[in-house]
C-alpha positions as CSV (number, residue, x, y, z in Angstrom):
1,X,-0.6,14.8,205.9
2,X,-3.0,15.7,202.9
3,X,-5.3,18.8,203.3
4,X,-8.9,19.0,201.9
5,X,-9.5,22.6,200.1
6,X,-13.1,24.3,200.1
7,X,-13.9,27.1,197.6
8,X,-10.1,28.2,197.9
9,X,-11.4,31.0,200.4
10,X,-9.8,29.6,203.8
11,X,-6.5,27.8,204.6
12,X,-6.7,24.0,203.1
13,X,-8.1,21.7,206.0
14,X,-4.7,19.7,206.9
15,X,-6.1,15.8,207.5
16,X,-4.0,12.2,207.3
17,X,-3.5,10.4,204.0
18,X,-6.1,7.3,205.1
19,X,-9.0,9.7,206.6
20,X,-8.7,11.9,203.3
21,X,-8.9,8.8,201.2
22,X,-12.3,8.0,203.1
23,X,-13.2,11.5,203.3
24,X,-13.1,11.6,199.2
25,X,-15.4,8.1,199.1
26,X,-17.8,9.7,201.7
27,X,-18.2,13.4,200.7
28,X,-18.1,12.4,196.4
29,X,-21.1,9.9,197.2
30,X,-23.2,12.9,198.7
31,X,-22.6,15.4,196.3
32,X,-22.8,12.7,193.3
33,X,-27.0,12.3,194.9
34,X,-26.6,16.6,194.4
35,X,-27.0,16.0,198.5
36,X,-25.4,18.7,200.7
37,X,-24.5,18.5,204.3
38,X,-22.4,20.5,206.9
39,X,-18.7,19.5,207.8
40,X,-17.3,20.9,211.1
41,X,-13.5,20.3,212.4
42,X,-11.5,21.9,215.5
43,X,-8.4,23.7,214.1
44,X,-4.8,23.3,214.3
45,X,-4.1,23.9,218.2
46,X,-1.6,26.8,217.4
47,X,-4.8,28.3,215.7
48,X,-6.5,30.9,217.8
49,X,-10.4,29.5,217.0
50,X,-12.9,27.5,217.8
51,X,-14.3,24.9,215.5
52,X,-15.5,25.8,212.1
53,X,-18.0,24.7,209.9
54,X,-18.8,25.0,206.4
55,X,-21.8,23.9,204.1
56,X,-20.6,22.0,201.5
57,X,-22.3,21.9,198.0
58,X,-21.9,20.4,194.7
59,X,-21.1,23.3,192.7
60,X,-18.7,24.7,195.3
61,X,-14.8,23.5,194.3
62,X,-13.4,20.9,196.4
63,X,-9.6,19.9,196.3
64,X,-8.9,16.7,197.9
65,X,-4.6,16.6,198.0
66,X,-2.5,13.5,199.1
67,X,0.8,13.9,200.5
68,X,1.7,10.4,199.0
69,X,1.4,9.5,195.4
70,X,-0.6,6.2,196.4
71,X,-3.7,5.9,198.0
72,X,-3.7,4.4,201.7
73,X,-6.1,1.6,201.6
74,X,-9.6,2.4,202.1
75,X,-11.6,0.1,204.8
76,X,-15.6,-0.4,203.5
77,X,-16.7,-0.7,207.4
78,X,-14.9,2.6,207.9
79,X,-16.7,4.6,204.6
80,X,-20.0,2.7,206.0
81,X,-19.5,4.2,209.5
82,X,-18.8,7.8,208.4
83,X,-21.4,7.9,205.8
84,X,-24.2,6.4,209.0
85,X,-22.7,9.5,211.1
86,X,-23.4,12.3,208.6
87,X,-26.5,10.4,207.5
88,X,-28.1,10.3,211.2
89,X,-26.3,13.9,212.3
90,X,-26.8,15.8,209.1
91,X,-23.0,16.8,209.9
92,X,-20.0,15.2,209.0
93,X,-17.2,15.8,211.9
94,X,-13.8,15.6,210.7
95,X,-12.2,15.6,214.3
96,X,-14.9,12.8,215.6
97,X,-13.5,10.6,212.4
């Protein structure tokens, strides 16, 4: 399990090796075009919240950390879908992935 850190100011975002590794491809295109979006995700059940969101930006730090030292494999049909769903929603969300 890798987490996903945003602006260090919340606990890291705890999200599987392969869905991080798409994540990385997804969110790096947007904020390479200087494009930003919202993310949303439900928290960890033992977590006493609803779902979050957060506007990410390109001059906002972003840690992307893999529990395993090699990448999982990244699927192109997989990058394509997630990159239609933020594109058409305006949101990317992590726990409809």
């Amino acid at each position: 399990m890798g987490t996903l850190e945003y602006n260090s100011s919340r606990p890291a975002i705890e999200i599987d090796d392969a869905t991080l590794a798409h994540l990385k491809i997804v969110i790096g295109t947007k904020l390479r075009r200087n494009e930003s979006f919202m993310m949303t995700w439900l928290p960890k059940p033992e977590v006493q919240s609803g779902r979050l969101s957060i506007w990410v930006h390109p001059s906002i730090p972003l840690v992307f950390e893999f529990d395993k030292p090699t990448l999982p494999k990244v699927e192109a049909n997989r990058v394509t879908h997630m990159m239609e769903q933020l594109n058409s929603r305006g949101e990317l969300v992590l726990d409809q992935l």
